[in-house]
Structure formats: C-alpha cells, structure tokens
C-alpha positions as CSV (number, residue, x, y, z in Angstrom):
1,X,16.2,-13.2,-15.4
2,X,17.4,-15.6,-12.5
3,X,21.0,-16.5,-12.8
4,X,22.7,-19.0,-10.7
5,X,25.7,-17.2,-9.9
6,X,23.4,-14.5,-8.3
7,X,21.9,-17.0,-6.2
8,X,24.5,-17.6,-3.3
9,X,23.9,-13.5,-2.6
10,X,20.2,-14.5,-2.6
11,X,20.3,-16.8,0.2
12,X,21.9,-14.0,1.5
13,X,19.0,-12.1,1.5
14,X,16.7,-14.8,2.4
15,X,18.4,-15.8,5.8
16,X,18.6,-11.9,6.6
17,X,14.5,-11.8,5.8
18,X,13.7,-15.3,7.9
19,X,16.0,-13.9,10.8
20,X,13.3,-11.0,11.1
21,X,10.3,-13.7,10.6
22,X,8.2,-14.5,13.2
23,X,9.6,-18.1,14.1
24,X,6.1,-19.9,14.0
25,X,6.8,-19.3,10.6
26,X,10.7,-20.3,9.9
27,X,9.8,-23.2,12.3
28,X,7.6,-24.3,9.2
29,X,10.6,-25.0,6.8
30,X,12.6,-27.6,7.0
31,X,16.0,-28.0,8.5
32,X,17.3,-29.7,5.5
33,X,16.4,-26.7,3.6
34,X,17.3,-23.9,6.4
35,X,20.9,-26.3,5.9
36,X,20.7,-24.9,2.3
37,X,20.6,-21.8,3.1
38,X,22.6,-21.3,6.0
39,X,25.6,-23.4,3.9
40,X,25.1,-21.7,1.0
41,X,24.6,-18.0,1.8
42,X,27.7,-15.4,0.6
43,X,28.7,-14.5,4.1
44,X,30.8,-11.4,2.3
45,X,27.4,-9.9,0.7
46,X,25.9,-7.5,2.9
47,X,22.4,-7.2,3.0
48,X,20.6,-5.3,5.7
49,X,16.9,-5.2,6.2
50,X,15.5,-1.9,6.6
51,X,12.7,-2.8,9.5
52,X,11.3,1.2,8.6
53,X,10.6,0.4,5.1
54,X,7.7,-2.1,4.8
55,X,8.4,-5.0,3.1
56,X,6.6,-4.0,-0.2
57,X,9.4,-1.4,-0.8
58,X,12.8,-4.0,0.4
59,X,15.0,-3.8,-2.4
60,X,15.2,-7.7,-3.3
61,X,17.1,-9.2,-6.2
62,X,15.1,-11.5,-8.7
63,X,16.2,-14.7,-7.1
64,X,15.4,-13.9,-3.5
65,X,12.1,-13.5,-5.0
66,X,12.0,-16.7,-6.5
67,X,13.2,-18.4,-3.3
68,X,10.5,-16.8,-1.2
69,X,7.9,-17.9,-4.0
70,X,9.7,-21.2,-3.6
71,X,9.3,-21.7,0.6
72,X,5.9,-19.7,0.3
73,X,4.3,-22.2,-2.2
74,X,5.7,-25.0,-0.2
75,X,5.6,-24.1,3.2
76,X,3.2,-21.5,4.0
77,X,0.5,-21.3,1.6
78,X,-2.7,-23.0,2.1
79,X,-4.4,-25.6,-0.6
80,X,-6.7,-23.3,-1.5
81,X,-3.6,-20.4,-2.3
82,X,-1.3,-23.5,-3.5
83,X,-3.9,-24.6,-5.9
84,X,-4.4,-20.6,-7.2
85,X,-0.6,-20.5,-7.5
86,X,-0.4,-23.3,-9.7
87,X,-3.2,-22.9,-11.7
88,X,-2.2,-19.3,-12.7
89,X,1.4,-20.3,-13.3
90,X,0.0,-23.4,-15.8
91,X,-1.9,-20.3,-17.4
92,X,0.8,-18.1,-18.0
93,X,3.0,-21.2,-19.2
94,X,0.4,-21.6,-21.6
95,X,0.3,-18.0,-22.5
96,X,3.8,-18.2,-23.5
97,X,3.9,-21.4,-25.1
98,X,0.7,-19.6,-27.3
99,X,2.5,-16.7,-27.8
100,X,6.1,-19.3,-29.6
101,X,3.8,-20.6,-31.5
102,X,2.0,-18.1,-33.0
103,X,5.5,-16.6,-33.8
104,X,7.3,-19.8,-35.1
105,X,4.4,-20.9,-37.0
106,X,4.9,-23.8,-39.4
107,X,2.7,-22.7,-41.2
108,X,3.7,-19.3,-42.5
109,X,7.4,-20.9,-42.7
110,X,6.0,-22.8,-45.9
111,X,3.8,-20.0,-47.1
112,X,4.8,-18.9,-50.6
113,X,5.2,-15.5,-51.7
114,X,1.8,-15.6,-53.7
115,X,-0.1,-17.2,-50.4
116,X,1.1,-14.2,-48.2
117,X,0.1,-11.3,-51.5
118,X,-3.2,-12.7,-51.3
119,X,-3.6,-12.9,-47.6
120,X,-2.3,-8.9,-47.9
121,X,-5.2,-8.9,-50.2
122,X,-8.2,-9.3,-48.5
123,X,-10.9,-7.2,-46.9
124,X,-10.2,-5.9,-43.7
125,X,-13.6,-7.5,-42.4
126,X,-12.6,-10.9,-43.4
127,X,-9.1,-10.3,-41.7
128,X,-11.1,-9.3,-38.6
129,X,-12.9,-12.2,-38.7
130,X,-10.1,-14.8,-39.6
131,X,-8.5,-12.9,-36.4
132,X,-11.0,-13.2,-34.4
133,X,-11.4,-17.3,-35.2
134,X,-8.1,-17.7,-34.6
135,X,-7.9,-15.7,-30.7
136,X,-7.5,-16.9,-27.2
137,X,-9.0,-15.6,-24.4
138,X,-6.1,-13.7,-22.4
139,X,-7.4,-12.8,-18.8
140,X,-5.0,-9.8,-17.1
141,X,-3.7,-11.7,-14.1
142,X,-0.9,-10.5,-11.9
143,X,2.2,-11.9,-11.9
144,X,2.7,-14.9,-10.0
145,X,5.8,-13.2,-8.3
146,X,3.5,-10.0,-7.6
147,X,1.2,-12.4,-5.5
148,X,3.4,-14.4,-3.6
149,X,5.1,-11.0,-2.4
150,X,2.2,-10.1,-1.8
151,X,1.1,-12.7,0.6
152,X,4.7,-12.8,1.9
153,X,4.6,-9.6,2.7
154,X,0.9,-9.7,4.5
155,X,3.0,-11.9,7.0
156,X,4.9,-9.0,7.9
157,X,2.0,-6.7,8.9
C-alpha cells in the first residue's frame, strides 16, 4: 500500500534513478515537477543505484513505483501506450468495484433465513447455471505497475 509518509524517501529514489537517465529523457519532465522532487526528497535516506543489477531487479519501494508510473504515463509514454495504460487501469477499477459489490450485496443483506435454505437447496446444475448468468468476463492482465516497469525499464537497456 502507498503511504505518504514513505513518499519523501521515494523521491529519494526517484532523483537517484533520473540522475542515471539518459537526459533526452529527464529533459522531458517538467521543471516544476523536477522542483518537486528535488525539494522534497529525504536528503538523509540513502539510496544507491546498483548500475550491475539491471533495472528489473532495483529494489524499489511501492511509491517510487507509483511515481515512475506517474512521470511514465505523463511524460514518456506515447498515445497509443497512454491510451493502453488507461484503459487497463479503468478495467481493473472495474474489477474491484465488481468484486465490493458482489460481496456487499444488498441483496443477500435482506435475504431471510428461509430464502438462503432454499437457495442451499437446489440442484447443483441450476446453481451452475444461475452462476454462470450472473459472471463477468475476467481477462488475466498484468498489473498496471508490472507494465510501466516494464517499459521504464526498456529505457535502460
């Protein structure tokens, strides 16, 4: 989970990773935000980056991540990898909305006791198909993390 107390450590991290960036790229984000950073880094945290390791395998807390993902989707990525981005993120925000409602369900709330024996009642092919009316199709996706390292790491070779 990303916590904001971590996050001053995290831009840390981040200005350590930019500082070993090829500057075509860091020339790409804006001052304004680089001001961010730079202002509100933890100068006491050390974090070195380990240039024999590739980039896949940099130890990285959760909210680096989610700052990288952040100048990635805005800075570096194309339309075509923007619009991919998004889309899968409004899928898996869909996923888990899905997913609270099936388990706060108004209506089994307000079923009685006698609704839920008979529902324990019937066959197990009309459960199956009462199941089966009542899916959504789940596609296995990667993360939306796991592909923005990804593609942040394909700019480091």
């Amino acid at each position: 989970m990303v916590k904001e107390e971590n996050f001053p450590n995290a831009f840390k991290e981040v200005y350590v990773i930019l500082q070993q960036m090829d500057k075509e790229h860091v020339k790409k984000i804006p001052e304004d935000f680089m001001k961010i950073i730079e202002k509100n880094k933890n100068d006491d945290y050390e974090y070195t980056y380990n240039e024999s390791v590739s980039f896949d395998n940099q130890i990285l807390m959760r909210e680096t991540e989610a700052i990288l993902g952040h100048i990635f989707l805005n800075y570096w990525a194309d339309e075509n990898q923007k619009s991919t981005i998004i889309n899968n993120l409004k899928m898996k925000d869909a996923q888990e909305e899905q997913a609270k409602l099936k388990q706060y369900s108004i209506e089994d709330m307000f079923k009685s006791k006698n609704d839920k024996d008979k529902d324990m009642e019937l066959d197990s092919t009309s459960k199956e198909s009462k199941i089966k009316e009542n899916q959504i199709s789940v596609y296995e996706t990667e993360s939306i993390f796991t592909k923005i390292m990804k593609r942040i790491k394909s700019f480091f070779g």
